[in-house]
N, C-alpha and C positions, 0 to 999 in steps of 0.2 A: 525499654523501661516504660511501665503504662504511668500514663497521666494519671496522678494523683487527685487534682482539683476535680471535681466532680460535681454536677448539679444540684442543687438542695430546692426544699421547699421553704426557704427563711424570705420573708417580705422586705425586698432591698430596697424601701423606706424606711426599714429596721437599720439594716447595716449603715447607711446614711446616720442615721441618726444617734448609734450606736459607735461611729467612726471616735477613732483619737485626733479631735482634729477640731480647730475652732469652730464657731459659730457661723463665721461669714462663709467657711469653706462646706457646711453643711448646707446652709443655703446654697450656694453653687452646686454643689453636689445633685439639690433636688433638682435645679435648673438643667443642670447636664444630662441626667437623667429623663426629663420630659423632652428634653436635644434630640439625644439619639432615638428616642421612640417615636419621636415625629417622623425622622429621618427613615427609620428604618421600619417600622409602623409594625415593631415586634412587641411581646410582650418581653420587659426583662427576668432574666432568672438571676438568682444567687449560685454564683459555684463556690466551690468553697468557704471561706468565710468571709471572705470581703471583696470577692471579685466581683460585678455586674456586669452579665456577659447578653447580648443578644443575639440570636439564632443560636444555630449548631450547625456544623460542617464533621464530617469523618477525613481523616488526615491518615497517610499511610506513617509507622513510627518503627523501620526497620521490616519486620515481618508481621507487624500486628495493627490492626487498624483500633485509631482513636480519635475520641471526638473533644471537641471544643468549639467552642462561644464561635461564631461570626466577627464580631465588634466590642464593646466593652468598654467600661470605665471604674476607675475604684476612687472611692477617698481617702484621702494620709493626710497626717498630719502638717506634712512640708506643701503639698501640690493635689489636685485632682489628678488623676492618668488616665488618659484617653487612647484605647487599645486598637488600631489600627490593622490587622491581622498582615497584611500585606504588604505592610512598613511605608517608608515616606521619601523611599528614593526616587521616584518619581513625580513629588509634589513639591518640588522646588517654588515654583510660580504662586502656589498656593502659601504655603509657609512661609515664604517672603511679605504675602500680604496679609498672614494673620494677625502679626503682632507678639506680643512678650510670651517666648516659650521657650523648651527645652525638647531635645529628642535623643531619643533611644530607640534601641533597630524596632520594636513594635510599637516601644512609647512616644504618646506626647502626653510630656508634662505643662500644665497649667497652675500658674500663682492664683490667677482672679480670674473670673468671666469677663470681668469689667474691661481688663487688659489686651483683651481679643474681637475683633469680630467675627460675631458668632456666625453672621451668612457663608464668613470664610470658613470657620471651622464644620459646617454644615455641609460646605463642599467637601472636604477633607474627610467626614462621613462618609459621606454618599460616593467618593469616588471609591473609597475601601470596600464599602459596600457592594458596588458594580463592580468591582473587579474580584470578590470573595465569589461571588455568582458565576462568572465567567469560567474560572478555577474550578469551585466545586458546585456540586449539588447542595444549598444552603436551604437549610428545615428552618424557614422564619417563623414559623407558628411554634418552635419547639415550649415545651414544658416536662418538667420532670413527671 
């Protein structure tokens, strides 16, 4: 089945801002956003309507290759989600010393920026990130 979510040209300071989702979570939203592009020193794209993805990678899906984001975050109403592509079973050490969160096999959910440290969660980036690379051949410069 081909991946639906696809690249756009929407300004994801749009989507941020445009999010169902408090005030103080939009603020965080822009903060996590200038995060990962530090980190990952991509430009981000919009895939679909509310995802914030960095890079792109080609993924095999049965008999058909597909592409998707490197890394990623989105805002909701309940939590930011910080998209990890490579999941978090191996950051024990790390997630122990982030602070107040939730996880899901590619998500970390976050309540507040305020509730975490962000140097931890920069490592938790950056280790997704070098091991995205390792994996596949990652197009950081991507744009639609």
């Amino acid at each position: 089945m081909a991946n639906k979510t696809q690249p756009t040209h929407v300004d994801p300071l749009e989507v941020i801002h445009n999010a169902n989702a408090p005030d103080f979570r939009k603020a965080d939203g822009e903060a996590l956003l200038s995060l990962i592009t530090e980190v990952t020193g991509a430009t981000p794209v919009v895939w679909g309507d509310s995802l914030i993805g960095f890079g792109r990678y080609t993924y095999l899906c049965g008999k058909s290759e597909e592409q998707f984001f490197a890394t990623g975050m989105a805002v909701r109403k309940a939590n930011l989600v910080c998209y990890v592509m490579p999941g978090y079973q191996d950051l024990t050490d790390e997630l122990s010393r982030l602070g107040k969160h939730k996880i899901g096999k590619g998500c970390l959910y976050l309540t507040r920026l305020e509730h975490v440290d962000l140097g931890v969660l920069k490592e938790i980036i950056q280790r997704g990130v070098d091991e995205m690379n390792q994996r596949y051949q990652v197009q950081w410069d991507f744009r639609p």
